[in-house]
N, C-alpha and C positions, 0 to 999 in steps of 0.2 A: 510409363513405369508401373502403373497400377496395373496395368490391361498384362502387362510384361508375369507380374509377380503373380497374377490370377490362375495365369497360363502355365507359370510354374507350380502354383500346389494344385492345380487337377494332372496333373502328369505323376505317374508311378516313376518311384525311384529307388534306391537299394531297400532291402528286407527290412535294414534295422532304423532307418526314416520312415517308412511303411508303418511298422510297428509304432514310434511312438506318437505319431500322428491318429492312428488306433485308438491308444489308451489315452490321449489329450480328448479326442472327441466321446468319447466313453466316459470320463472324471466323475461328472454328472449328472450322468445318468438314473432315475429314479423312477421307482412304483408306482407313487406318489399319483403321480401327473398323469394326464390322458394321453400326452403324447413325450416322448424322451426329451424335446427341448424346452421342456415346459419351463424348466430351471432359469428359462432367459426372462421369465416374464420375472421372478422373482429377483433375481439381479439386478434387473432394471431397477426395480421398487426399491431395494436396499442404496442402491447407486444415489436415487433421488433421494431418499433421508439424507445419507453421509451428506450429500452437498449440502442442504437445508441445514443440518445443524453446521457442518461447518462454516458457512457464509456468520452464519451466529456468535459460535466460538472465534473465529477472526476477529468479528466487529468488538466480542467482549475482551479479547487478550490486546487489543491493539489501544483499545481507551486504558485498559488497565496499565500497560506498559507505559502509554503518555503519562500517566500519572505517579509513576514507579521514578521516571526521569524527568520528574518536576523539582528543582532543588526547594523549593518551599513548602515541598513535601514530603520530600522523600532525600536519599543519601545514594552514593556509590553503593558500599555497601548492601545495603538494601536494596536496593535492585539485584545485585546481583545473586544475592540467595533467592530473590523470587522466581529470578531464571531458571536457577537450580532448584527449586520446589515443581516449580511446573515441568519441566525437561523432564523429573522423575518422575510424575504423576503421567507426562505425554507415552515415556517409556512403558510403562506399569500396563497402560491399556493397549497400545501397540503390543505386547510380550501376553498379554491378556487375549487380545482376538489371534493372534496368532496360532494359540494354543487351543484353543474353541473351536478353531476352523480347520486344525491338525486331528484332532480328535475327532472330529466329525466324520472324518477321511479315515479313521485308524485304520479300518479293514478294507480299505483300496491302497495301504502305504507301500503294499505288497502283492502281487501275480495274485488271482483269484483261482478258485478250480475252473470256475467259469471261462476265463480267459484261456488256461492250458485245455480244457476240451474245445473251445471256438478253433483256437491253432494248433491241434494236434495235426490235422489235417494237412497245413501246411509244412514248408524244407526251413523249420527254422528251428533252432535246438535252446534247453531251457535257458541257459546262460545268456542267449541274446533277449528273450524273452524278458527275464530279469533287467537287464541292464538297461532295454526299450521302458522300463516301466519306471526306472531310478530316472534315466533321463528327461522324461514327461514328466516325472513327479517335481523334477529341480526346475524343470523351465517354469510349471507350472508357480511353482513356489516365488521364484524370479519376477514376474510377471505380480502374483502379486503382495509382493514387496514395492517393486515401482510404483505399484496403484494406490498402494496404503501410503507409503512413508515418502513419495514424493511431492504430495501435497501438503503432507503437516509438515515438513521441512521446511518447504515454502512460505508456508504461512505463521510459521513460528520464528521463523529468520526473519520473514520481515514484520514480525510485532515488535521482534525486542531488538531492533536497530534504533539506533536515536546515537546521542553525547556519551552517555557511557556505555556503548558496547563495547565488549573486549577486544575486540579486532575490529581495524577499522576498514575491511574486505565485508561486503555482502557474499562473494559469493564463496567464500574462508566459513563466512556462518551455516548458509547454504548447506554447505558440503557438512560440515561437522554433526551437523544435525541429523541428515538425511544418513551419516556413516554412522550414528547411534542409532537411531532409531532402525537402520535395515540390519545394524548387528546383531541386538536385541531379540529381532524377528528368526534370523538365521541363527540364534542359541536354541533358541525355543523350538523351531522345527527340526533343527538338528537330534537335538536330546531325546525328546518323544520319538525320534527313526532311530536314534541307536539305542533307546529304553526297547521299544519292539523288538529289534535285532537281536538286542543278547537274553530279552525273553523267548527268542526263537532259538537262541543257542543253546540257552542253558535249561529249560523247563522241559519235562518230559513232555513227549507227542501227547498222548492222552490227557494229560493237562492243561494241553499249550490253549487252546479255546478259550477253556475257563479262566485259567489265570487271565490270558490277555482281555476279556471281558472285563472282570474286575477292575484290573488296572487303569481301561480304561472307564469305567463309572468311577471311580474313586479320583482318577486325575480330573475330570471334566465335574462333577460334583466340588471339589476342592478351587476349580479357577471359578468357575461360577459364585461359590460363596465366599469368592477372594474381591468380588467386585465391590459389595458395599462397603470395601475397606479400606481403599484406598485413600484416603485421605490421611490414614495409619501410621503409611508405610515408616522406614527405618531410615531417613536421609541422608543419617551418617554413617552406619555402619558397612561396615568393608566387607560383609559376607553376602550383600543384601545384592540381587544382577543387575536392577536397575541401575545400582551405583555404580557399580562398573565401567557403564557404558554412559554416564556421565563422566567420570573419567576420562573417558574417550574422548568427548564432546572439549573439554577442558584440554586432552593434550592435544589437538587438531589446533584450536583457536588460540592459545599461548604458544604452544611449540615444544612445550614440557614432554618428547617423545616417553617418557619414562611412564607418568600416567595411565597411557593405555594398553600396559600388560597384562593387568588381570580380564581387560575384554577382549584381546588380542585374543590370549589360550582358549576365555570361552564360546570365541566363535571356533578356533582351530581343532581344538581335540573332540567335543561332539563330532564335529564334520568326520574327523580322522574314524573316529568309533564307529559313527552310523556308517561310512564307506565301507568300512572292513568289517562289520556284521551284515551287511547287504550283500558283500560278494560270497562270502562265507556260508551264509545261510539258504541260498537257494539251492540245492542240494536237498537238504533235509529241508526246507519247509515243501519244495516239489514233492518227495515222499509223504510228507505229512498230509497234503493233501488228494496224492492220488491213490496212496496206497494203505491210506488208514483204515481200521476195520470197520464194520460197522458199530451203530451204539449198542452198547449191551442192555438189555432189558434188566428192569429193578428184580428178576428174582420174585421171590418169595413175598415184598415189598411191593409190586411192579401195581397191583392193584389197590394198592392200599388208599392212595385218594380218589380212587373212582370209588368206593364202596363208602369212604366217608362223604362226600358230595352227595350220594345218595340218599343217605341216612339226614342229611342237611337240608337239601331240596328237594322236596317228593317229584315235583312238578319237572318232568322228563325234557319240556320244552326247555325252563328255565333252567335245567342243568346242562343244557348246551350253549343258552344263550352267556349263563357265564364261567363257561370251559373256553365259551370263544375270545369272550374278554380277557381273560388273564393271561391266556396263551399268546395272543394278540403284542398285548404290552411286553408277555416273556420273549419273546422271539423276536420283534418288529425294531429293529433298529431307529426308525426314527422317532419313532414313540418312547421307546425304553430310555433315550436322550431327552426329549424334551421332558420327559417325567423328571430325571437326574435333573436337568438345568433347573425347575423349580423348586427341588430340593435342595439343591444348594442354592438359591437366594434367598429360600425361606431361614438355613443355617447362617447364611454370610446374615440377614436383618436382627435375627434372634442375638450372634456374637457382636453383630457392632451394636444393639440396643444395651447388650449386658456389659461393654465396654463402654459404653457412654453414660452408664448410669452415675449417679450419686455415692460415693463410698455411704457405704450403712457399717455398723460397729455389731458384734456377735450378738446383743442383748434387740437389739432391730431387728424384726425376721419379714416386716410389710415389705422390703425391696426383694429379699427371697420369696418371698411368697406371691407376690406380682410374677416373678419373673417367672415360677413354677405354673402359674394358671396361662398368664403371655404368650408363653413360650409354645406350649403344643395347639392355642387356640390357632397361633397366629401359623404355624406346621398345616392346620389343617385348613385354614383357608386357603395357603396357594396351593394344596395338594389338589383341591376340592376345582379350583380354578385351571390347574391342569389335567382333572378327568375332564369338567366340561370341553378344554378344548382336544384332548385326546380322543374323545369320542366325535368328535365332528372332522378327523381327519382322519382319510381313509388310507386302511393297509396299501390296498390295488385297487387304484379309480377304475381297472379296465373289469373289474367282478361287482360293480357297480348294480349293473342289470341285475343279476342275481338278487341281491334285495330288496329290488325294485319289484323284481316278480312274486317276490312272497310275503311283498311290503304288509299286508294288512294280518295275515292269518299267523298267529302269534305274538301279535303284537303286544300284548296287555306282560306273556310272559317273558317278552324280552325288557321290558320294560322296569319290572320285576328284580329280573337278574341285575341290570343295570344300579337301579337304586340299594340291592342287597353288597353288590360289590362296592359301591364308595359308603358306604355306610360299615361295610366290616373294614374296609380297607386301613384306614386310619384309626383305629380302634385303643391304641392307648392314649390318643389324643380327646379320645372322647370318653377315657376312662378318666384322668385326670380333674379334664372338666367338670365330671358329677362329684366328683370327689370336696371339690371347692366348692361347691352348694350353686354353681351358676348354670344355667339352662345348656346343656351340651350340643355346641351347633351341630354336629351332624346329626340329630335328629329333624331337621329340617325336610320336607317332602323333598325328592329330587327335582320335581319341575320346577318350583322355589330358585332350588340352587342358581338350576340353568336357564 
């Protein structure tokens, strides 16, 4: 059977299986790495965590649950809100990496120019092109759903079995859970492919880049600093998606058909939208990408930050070495993410620090004034913490050699550049700091830092 099915994918078969086997093997592809499949050694590594901590999470949700259905400890009742605290906090992070690992992807959720010039070549027209690329992107999506939400299923259904579970089916729990939790996942990828879509419908070409840039640092900024807050969330209110989809959870396991409406629609009409801005929109975004003009130069403008950089860094070395840095971080997709993801956990710690604090009365101003000096120190350690690692990962491991070869001559003023750019970078955070009379950390030497 195995020898059978090997034998089936090395064989060439219709255009538009050709095609999404294409863009499946393509997904992950990256600069990054010295070789394209580099991305499996990183899988593997993230693989073994999830299992390491999940072995953990089991062993602590299953004493916790013994404990929950200990009558000399505990009640009906109470257990069964605990089920429903946790289900929503399980949902929350499931709807949470869903959308982190969506975003990641934003600008592969669609045909690249890349792709339409590789196949121009070929008898295959944009419509299939498109649809090869919706279809890889759903199996893709499919695939891992089963991988994420088949084992917290599993291992959530079987913590919270005992005397009082709602049903008295394992695999009734089984199911209800594994149909939350993958619904969850399919709101969340849906929404972000029909958010894309009707940003492809509705936003002028010349803007569509930009806007779609923004949207995505602003959505992946916002899930990132939505993580330390989970513990927040709103359990009962009806506007809130993870409730939903515990609702779900609840009419699977009682039978209360009626409960899972509101998660019913919000897996259904995302799908319905992202489907019909997907076929829709390949047309114009195909235009958008082959026939757009070029960029238009700033004008009158167009020189204006070379001449101030000048004015800034005499030193001709060091104004290349940090033209290259910012441009780097402006341009570099995987960089310009990880920069965003430490911004936003440094906002999600600042809000749940300032959420967690002590009420103070208007005549107290020491919790405001903590929080004022706090708040941008604490901005600028994990900003500080992702230049260090920013700088140790390379745009293209394959232009490696190249600064290998000129590793030494200029070194002092690349160096230079270096420490002048994290040092102006966060710059109101270190205006704040002298302001409160305390030693402003980025004056620290760069080697120090790093």
């Amino acid at each position: 059977m195995t020898a059978r099915l090997r034998q089936w994918l090395e064989e060439t078969h219709s255009d538009t299986l050709e095609l999404v086997r294409h863009f499946l093997a393509r997904f992950f592809d990256t600069e990054i790495g010295a070789r394209p499949d580099d991305w499996h050694k990183l899988a593997i590594g993230a693989f073994a965590s999830l299992v390491s901590a999940g072995i953990l999470g089991f062993t602590t949700f299953l004493a916790r649950f013994r404990l929950l259905q200990d009558p000399t400890h505990s009640t009906p009742h109470l257990y069964q809100g605990a089920v429903r605290s946790d289900l929503i906090s399980l949902l929350a992070i499931t709807m949470a990496v869903t959308a982190l690992l969506t975003l990641l992807q934003w600008d592969s959720l669609f045909p690249s120019l890349r792709d339409y010039l590789a196949l121009a070549g070929f008898p295959v027209s944009p419509r299939q092109i498109f649809l090869a690329k919706f279809a890889a992107l759903v199996l893709l999506f499919a695939a891992f759903v089963l991988s994420l939400a088949g084992p917290l299923a599993g291992f959530f259904s079987v913590s919270i079995r005992g005397p009082w579970q709602e049903n008295p089916s394992a695999p009734v729990l089984t199911l209800a859970t594994l149909a939350s939790l993958a619904g969850a996942s399919a709101f969340v990828f849906f929404t972000l492919l029909a958010l894309q879509g009707v940003l492809l419908n509705l936003v002028p070409g010349r803007w569509f880049l930009r806007v779609s840039l923004f949207v995505q640092g602003a959505l992946f900024v916002a899930t990132v600093g939505a993580l330390p807050l989970f513990g927040r969330q709103p359990h009962g209110a009806a506007w809130w998606p993870p409730f939903w989809f515990v609702k779900l959870w609840e009419a699977i396991v009682t039978g209360r058909a009626s409960l899972a409406r509101p998660a019913l629609l919000a897996i259904v009409l995302p799908a319905l939208l992202a489907i019909l801005a997907y076929l829709l929109s390949y047309h114009r975004y195909r235009k958008l990408l082959l026939e757009a003009p070029p960029a238009h130069t700033g004008g009158h403008w167009s020189g204006l930050g070379s001449r101030l950089l000048e004015l800034w860094i005499p030193n001709p070395r060091e104004q290349a070495a940090f033209s290259f840095t910012w441009k780097t971080l402006a341009r570099s997709r995987i960089h310009r993410l990880i920069l965003l993801a430490y911004a936003g956990l440094a906002l999600g710690w600042v809000i749940q620090a300032a959420l967690g604090a002590p009420p103070v009365s208007l005549h107290d101003e020491g919790m405001y004034g903590l929080m004022a000096v706090a708040s941008p120190l604490g901005l600028a350690v994990l900003m500080i913490l992702a230049f260090r690692y920013l700088f140790a990962l390379p745009v293209t491991l394959q232009a490696n050699w190249m600064f290998q070869t000129a590793d030494q001559e200029g070194r002092a003023a690349w160096l230079a550049a270096v420490q002048r750019f994290v040092i102006s970078g966060p710059r109101p955070c270190r205006y704040r700091a002298r302001r409160s009379g305390r030693p402003p950390l980025l004056r620290t030497p760069l080697p120090q830092l790093v």
